[in-house]
N, C-alpha and C positions, 0 to 999 in steps of 0.2 A: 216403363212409364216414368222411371226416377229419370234417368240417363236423359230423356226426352225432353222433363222438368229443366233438367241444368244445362242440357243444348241450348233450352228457350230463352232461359235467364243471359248465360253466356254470352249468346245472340243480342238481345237487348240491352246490356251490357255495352256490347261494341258498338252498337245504335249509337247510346246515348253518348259515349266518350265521343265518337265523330262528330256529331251535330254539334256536341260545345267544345271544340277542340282550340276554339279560342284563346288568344291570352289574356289574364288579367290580373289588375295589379292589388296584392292587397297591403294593406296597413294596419299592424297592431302594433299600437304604443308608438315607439321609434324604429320598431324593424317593419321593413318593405320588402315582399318576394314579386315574384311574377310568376303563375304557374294557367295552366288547362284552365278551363272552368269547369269542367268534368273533373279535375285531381282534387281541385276546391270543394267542390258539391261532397267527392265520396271522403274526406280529412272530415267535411264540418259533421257530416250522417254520423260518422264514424265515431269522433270525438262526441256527438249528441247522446248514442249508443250505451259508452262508455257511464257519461252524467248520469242517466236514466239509470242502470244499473246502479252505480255507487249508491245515487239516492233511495235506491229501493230495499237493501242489503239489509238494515237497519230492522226494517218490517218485516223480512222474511227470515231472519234468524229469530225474530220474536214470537215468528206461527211455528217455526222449530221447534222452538223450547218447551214453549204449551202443547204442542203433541208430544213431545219427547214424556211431560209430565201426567196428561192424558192417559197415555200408554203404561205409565209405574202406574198410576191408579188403577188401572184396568186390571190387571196384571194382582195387583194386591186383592183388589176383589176375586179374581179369579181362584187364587190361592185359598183369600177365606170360605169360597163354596167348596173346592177340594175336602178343605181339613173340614167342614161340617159333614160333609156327604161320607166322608170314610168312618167319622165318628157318628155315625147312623141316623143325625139331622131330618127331621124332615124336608121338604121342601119351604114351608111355611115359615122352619126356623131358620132359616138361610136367608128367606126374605126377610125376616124381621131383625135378623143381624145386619143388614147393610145400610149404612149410613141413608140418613133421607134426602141429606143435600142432592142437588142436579149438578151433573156437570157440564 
């Protein structure tokens, strides 16, 4: 089924470079190329790609970090129901030892 997937793609792929195999001409700033209009399409997707990510990095190192602190929290409670339950705790007193905040 995968193999299949990337024949399709593959395929469609070669589609689209033929039908825009054209040339054209672009201009950024002072420099001028001439290229496909298929090489142009998949530079600009590509370079789009790249933006998107860069711009996103930011927000997803910051869900990192808050789970990463999530996790010690967790983790620290975990330990404080340990050492209660070994030191013969009730249930009740285990609850009542843990912070009330929400996380």
């Amino acid at each position: 089924m995968r193999v299949l997937l990337v024949v399709l793609l593959m395929l469609a792929g070669a589609v689209f470079a033929v039908q825009n195999a054209a040339v054209v001409s672009v201009t950024v700033f002072l420099w001028r190329f001439e290229a496909s209009l298929a090489i142009v399409i998949g530079v600009c997707v590509a370079f789009g790609t790249a933006l998107g990510a860069l711009v996103a990095l930011p927000s997803l190192h910051r869900k990192s970090e808050h789970e990463t602190s999530i996790q010690a929290q967790l983790a620290e409670l975990d330990a404080t129901d340990a050492l209660n339950d070994s030191a013969g705790a009730t249930p009740q007193d285990s609850a009542a030892a843990r912070p009330s905040g929400r996380l």
